[in-house]
N, C-alpha and C positions, 0 to 999 in steps of 0.2 A: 523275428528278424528276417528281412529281407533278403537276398543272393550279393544285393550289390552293397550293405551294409557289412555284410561277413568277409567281404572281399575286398573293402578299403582297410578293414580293420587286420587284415591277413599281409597287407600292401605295407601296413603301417609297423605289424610288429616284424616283417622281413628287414625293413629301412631301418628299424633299430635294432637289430639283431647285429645288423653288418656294420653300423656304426659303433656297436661296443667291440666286438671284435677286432675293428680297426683302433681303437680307442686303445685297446689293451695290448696290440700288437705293437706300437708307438711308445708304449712307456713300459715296457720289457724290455724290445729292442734294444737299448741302451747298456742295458743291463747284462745281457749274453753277447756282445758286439767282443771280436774276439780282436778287431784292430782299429780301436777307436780314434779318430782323427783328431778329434778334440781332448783327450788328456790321453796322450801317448806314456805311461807308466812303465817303467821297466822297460822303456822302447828309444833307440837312439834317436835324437831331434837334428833336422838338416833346414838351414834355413838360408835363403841368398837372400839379401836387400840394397836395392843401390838407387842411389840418385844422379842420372848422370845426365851432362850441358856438354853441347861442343859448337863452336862457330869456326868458321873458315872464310876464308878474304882474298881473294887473288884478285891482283889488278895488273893492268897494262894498258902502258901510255906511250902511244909518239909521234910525235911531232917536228914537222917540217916545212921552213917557212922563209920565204926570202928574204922578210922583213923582222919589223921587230916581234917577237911572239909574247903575249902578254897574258896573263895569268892561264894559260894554257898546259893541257897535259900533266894535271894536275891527278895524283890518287888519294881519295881521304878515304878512312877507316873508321868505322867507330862501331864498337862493339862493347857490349855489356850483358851482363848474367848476374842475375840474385837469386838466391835463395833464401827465403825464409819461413820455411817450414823446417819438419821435424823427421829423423828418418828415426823409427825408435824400434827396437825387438824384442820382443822378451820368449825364453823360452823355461820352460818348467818340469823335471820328469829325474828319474834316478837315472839312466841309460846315460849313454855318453853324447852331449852336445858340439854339435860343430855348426857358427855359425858366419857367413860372411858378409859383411855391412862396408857400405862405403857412397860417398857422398864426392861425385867428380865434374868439376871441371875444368875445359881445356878450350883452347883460344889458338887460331892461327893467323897472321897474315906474311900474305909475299905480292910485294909491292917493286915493281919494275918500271922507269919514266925515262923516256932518251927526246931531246930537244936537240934540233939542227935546227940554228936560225943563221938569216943574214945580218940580222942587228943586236939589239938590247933582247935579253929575254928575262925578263920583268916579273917575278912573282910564277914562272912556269917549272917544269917536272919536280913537281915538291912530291915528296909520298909521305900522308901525314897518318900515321896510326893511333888511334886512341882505345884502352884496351881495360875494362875494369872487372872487376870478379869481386862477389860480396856474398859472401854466407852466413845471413844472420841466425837460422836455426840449428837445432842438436842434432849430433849423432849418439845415441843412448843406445846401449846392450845389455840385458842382463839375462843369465842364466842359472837355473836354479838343479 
């Protein structure tokens, strides 16, 4: 055998050497792990979940007008939020669980319209809000 045959082969059983050693250190690990993330046993579980929507709407409106003002100075609104998906938790473990779950939401408007006219004012400072909320999916918990 050659220098440079003895010295792939020396190349070759160092790269397996360090790959069992990693190999074994990965699947011990687990097993000596003195605060395991994944099955917290005899360890108190803390968990927050939330699903949360917020819209906000301010308007202002004014108008001034020596004649007749006609669909002017108007605020529309329109707002919508759905949900449908799933907010779900589950916790598992002898320790004491404390969990908090919650699925929110909240809607605002402020709607302000001042018209000075000299004549008819026709279809003006309306302030029209339209405001929907739908949550078709679950809030599920369970603790074991």
């Amino acid at each position: 055998m050659n220098k440079t045959n003895i010295h792939n082969k020396n190349k070759k059983l160092f790269v397996a050497s360090i790959a069992i050693v990693f190999a074994l250190a990965l699947f011990v690990s687990p097993m000596l792990s003195i605060d395991d993330a994944l099955a917290t046993h005899n360890k108190e579980n803390k968990a927050k979940q939330s699903i949360d929507q917020s819209q906000s709407s301010n308007q202002n409106a004014g108008c001034v007008s020596g004649g007749t003002t006609f669909l002017s100075c108007n605020n529309l609104s329109f707002q919508h939020q759905k949900n449908s998906g799933s907010n779900a938790l589950a916790q598992g473990g002898q320790g004491g669980n404390s969990a908090e779950q919650s699925i929110s939401q909240s809607q605002s408007s402020s709607q302000n319209s001042q018209v000075v006219s000299g004549a008819d004012t026709i279809g003006s400072g309306n302030n029209i809000n339209v405001q929907n909320q739908q949550n078709t999916g679950s809030n599920a918990l369970a603790q074991g």
